[in-house]
LOVOKOL-805724 format. One record per residue (C-alpha): chain; residue number from 1; z, y, x; residue in three letters. Coordinates in nm, 2 decimals, decimal comma. Layout:
# LOVOKOL-805724
+-------+-----+--------+--------+--------+------+
: kette :  nr :     pz :     py :     px : rest :
+-------+-----+--------+--------+--------+------+
:     A : NUM :      Z :      Y :      X :  ALA :
...
+-------+-----+--------+--------+--------+------+
END
This chain:
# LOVOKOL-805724
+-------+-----+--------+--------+--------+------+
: kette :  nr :     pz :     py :     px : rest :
+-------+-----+--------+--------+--------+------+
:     A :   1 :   0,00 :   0,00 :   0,00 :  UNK :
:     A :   2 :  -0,09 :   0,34 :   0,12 :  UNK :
:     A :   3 :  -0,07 :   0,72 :   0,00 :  UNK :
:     A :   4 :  -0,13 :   1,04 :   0,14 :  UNK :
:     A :   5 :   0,01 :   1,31 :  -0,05 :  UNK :
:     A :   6 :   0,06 :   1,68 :  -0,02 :  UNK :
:     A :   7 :   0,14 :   1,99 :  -0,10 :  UNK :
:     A :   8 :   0,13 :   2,39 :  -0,07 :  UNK :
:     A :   9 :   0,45 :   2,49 :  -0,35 :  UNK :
:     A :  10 :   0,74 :   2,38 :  -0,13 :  UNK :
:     A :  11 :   1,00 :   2,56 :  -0,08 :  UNK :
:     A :  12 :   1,25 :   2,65 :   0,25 :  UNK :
:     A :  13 :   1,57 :   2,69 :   0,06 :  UNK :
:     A :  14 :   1,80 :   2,61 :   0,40 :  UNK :
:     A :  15 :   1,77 :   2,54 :   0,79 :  UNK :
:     A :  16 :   2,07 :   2,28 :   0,89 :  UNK :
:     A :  17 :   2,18 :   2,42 :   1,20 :  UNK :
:     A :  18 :   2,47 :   2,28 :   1,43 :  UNK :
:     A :  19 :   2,67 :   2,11 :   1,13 :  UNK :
:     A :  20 :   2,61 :   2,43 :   0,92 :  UNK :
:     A :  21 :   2,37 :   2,53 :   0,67 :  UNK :
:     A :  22 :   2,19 :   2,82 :   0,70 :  UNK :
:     A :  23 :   2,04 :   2,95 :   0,40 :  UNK :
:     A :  24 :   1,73 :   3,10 :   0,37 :  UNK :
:     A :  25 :   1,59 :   3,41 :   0,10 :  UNK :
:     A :  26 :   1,35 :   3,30 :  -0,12 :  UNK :
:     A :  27 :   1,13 :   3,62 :  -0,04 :  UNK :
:     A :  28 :   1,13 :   3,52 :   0,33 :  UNK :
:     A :  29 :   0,94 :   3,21 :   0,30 :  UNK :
:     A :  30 :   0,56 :   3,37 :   0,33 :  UNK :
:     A :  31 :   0,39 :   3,00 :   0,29 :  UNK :
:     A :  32 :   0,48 :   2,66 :   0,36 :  UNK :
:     A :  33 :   0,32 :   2,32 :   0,31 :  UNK :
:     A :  34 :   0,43 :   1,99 :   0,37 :  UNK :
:     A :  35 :   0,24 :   1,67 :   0,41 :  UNK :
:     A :  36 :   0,36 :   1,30 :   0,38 :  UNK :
:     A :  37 :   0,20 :   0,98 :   0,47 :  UNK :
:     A :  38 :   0,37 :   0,68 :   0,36 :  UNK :
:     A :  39 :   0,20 :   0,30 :   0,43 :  UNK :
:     A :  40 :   0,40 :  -0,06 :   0,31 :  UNK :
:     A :  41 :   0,33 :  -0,38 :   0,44 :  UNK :
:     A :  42 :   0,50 :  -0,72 :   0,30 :  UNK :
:     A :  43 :   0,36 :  -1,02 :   0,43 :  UNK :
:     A :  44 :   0,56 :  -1,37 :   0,35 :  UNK :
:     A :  45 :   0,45 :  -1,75 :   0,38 :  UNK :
:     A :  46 :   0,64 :  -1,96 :   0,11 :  UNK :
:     A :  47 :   0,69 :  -2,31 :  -0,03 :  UNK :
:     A :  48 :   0,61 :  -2,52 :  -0,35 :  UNK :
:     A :  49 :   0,94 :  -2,60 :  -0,53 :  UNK :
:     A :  50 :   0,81 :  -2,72 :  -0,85 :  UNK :
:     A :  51 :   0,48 :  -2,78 :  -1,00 :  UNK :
:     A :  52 :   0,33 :  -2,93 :  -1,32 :  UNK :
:     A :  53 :   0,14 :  -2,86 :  -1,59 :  UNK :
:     A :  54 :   0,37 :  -2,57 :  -1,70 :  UNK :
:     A :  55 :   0,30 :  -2,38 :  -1,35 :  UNK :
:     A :  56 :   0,42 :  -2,35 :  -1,05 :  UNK :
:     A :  57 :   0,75 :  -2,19 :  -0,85 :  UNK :
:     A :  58 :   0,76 :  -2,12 :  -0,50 :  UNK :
:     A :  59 :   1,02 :  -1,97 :  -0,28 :  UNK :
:     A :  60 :   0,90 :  -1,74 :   0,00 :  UNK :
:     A :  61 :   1,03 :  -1,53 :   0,30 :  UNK :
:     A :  62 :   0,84 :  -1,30 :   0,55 :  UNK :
:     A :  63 :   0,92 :  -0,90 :   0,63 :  UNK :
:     A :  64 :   0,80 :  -0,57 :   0,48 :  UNK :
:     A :  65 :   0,73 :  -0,27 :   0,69 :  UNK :
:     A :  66 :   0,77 :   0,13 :   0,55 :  UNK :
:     A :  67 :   0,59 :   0,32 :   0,79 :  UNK :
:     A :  68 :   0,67 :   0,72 :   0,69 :  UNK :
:     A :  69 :   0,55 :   1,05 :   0,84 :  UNK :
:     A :  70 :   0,62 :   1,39 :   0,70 :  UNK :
:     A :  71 :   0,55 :   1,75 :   0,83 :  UNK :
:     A :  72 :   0,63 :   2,10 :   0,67 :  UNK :
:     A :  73 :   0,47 :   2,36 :   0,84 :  UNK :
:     A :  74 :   0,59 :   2,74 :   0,75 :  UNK :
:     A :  75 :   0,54 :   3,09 :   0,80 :  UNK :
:     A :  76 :   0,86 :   3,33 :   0,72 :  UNK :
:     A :  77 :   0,89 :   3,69 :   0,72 :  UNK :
:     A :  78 :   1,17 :   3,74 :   0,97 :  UNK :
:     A :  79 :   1,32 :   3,49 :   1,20 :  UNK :
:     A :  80 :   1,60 :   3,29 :   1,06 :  UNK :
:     A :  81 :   1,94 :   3,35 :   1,22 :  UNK :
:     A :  82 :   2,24 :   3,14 :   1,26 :  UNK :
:     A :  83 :   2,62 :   3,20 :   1,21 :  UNK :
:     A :  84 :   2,63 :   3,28 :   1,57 :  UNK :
:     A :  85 :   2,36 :   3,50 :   1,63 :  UNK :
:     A :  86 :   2,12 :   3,30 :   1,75 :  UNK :
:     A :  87 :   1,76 :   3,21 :   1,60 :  UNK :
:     A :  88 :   1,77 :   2,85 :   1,42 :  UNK :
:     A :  89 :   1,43 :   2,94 :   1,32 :  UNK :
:     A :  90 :   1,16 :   3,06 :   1,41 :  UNK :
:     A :  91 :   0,90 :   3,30 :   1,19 :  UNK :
:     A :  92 :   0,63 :   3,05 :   1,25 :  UNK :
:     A :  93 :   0,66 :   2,64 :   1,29 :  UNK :
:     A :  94 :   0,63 :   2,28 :   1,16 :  UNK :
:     A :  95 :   0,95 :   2,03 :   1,11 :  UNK :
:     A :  96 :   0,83 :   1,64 :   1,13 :  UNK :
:     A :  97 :   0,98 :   1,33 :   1,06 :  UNK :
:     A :  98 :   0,86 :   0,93 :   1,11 :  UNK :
:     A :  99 :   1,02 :   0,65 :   1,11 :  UNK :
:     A : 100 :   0,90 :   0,24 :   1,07 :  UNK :
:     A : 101 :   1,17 :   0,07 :   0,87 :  UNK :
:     A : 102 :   1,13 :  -0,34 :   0,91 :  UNK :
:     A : 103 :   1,32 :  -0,58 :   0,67 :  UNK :
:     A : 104 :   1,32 :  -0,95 :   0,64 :  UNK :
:     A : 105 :   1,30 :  -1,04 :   0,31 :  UNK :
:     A : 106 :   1,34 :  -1,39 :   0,08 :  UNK :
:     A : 107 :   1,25 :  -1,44 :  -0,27 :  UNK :
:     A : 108 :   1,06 :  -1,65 :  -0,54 :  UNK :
:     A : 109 :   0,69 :  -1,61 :  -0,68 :  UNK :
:     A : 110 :   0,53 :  -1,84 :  -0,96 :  UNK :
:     A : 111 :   0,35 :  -1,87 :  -1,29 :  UNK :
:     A : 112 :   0,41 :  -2,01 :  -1,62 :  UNK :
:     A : 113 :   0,12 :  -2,12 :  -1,88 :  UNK :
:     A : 114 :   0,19 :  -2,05 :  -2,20 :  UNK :
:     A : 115 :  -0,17 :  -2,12 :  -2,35 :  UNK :
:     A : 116 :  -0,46 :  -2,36 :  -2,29 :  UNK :
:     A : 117 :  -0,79 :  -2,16 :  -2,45 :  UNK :
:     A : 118 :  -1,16 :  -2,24 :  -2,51 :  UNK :
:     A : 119 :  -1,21 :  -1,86 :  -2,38 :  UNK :
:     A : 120 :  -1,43 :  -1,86 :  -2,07 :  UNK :
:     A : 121 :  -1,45 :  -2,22 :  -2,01 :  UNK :
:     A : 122 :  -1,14 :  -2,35 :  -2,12 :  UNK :
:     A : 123 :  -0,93 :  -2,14 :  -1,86 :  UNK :
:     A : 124 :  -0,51 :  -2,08 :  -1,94 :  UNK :
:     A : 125 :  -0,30 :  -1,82 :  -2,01 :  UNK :
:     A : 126 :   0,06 :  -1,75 :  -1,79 :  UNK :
:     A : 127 :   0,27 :  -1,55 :  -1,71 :  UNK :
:     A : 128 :   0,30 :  -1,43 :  -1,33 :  UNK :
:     A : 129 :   0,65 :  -1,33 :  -1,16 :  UNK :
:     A : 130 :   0,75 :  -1,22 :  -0,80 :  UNK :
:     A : 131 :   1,10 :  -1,11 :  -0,70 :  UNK :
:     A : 132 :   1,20 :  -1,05 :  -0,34 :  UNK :
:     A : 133 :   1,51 :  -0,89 :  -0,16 :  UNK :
:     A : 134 :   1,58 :  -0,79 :   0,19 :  UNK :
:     A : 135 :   1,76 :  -0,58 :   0,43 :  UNK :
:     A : 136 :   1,70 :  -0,54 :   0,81 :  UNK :
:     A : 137 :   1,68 :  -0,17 :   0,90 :  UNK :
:     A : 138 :   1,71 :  -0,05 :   0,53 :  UNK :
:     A : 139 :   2,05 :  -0,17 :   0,39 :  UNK :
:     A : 140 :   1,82 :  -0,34 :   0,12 :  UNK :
:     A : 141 :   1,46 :  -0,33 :  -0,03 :  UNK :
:     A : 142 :   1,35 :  -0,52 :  -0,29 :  UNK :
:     A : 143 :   1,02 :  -0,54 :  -0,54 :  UNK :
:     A : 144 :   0,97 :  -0,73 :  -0,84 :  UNK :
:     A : 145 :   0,69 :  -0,81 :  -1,07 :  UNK :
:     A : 146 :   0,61 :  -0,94 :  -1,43 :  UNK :
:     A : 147 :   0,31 :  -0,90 :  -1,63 :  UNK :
:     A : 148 :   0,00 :  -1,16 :  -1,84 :  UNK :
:     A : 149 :  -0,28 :  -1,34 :  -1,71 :  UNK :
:     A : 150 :  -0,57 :  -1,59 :  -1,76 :  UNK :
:     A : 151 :  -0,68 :  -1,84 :  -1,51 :  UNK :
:     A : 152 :  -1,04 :  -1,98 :  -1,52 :  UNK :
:     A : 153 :  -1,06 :  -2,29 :  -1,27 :  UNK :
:     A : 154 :  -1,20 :  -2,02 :  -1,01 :  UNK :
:     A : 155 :  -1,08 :  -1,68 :  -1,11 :  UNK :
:     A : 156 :  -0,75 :  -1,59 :  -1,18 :  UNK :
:     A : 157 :  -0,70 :  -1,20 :  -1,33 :  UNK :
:     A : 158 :  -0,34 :  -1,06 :  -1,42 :  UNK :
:     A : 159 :  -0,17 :  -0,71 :  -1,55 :  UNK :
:     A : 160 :   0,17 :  -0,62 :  -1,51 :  UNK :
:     A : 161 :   0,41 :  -0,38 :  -1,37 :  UNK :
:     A : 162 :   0,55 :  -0,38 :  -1,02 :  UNK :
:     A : 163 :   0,85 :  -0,19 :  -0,91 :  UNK :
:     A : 164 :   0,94 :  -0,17 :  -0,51 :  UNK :
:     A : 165 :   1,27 :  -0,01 :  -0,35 :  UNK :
:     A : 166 :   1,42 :   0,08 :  -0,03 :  UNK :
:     A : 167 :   1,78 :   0,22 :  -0,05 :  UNK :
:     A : 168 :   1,91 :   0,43 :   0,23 :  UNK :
:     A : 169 :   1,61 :   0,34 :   0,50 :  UNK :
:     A : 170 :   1,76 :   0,64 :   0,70 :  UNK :
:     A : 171 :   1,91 :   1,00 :   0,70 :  UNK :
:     A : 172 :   1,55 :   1,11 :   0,66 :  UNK :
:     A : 173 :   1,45 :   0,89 :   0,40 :  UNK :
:     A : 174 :   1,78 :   0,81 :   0,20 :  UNK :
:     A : 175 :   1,57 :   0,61 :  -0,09 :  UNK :
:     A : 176 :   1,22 :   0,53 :  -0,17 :  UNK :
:     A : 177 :   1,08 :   0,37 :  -0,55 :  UNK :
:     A : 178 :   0,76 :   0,32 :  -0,67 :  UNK :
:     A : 179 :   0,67 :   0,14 :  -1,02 :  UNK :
:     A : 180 :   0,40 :   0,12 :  -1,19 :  UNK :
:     A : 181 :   0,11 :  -0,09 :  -1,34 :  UNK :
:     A : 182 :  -0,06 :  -0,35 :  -1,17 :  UNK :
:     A : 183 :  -0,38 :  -0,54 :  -1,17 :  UNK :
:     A : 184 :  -0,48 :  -0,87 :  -0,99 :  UNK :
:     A : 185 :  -0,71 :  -1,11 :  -0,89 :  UNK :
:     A : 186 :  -0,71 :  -1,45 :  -0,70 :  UNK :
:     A : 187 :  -0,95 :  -1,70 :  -0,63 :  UNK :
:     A : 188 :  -0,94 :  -2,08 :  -0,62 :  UNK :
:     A : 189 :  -1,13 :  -2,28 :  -0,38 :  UNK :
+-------+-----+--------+--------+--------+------+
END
C-alpha cells in the first residue's frame, strides 16, 4: 500500500523548543506546506489448518513494514524567538521526519462457502476473513478483513472492508488507521 499526500492549508501553531513550547502568531505564518509519504508492506507464508468442502482456514506469520516520511516547509514573517532569547526558528525552513517501523506479526486467513450456484459455470459463494496482530518496533499493529465473494474454478473475486493499525510506532508517529473498502482477485492454477 502506498499514498502520497499533501498539502498547502497547514498551519505553524508552535515550535517545541528545549522542553518548552514556543507559540507561534497566526499572522506570522506567511505560507507553509507539508508533504507525507507513507508506504506498507506485509508479507507472511502460512499453513493449512482445516479444509473441506466448507473452506478453508490457515494460520500465517510474516512481518509488515511502515515506511513514513513527512516535510513541512515554511515561510514566517519574523524569526521565531525562544524563552531565552534565542532564535528556535528561523523566517524560512523545512522540519522532516522518517522513520521504517518493522513488526512480526501472526494471524489467521480463510474462506467459508456458503452457496454452490449455476452462475458462471457453477462457481461458489464464501465469505473471505483475515485477521493478524503484531508488535516489534510499534507496541502493536494489526489489520483485519471481512467481506463476499464468488469463486469460479479459476477466478476468485471478493469485496469487503479492510481496516489496518499501528499504535504508538513512535514519538513522531503516535498512531496510524486506515479502513476502507476492498476489492480482490485471485487466480487458481
Amino acid at each position: 500500500m502506498y499514498f502520497d499526500t499533501s498539502t498547502t492549508a497547514s498551519k505553524l501553531k508552535s515550535v517545541d523548543f528545549a522542553g518548552a513550547s514556543v507559540p507561534v502568531a497566526g499572522f506570522l505564518a506567511t505560507s507553509t506546506s507539508t508533504r507525507s509519504k507513507t508506504a506498507i508492506w506485509s508479507l507472511a507464508g502460512g499453513y493449512t489448518l482445516a479444509h473441506d468442502d466448507w473452506g478453508n482456514v490457515d494460520v500465517i506469520g510474516g512481518f509488515r513494514l511502515l515506511s513514513i516520511s513527512e516535510r513541512t516547509d515554511f515561510s514566517l514573517a519574523a524569526d521565531v524567538v525562544a524563552p531565552n532569547g534565542s532564535i528556535a526558528l528561523n523566517r524560512f525552513g523545512g522540519l522532516s521526519v522518517s522513520r521504517d517501523i518493522w513488526n512480526g506479526i501472526v494471524g489467521v486467513r480463510g474462506r467459508v462457502y456458503i452457496a454452490q450456484s449455476n452462475f458462471l459455470s457453477g462457481g461458489r459463494v464464501f465469505v473471505p476473513f483475515y485477521f493478524d496482530v503484531g508488535t516489534g518496533a510499534s507496541d502493536v499493529t494489526w489489520q483485519a478483513f471481512a467481506g463476499i465473494g464468488y469463486q469460479t474454478k479459476r477466478l476468485g473475486l471478493s469485496i469487503g472492508y479492510r481496516y489496518l493499525s499501528f499504535e504508538k510506532g513512535s514519538a513522531a508517529i503516535p498512531h496510524l488507521a486506515l479502513g476502507g473498502p476492498i476489492v480482490a482477485a485471485n487466480l487458481s492454477f
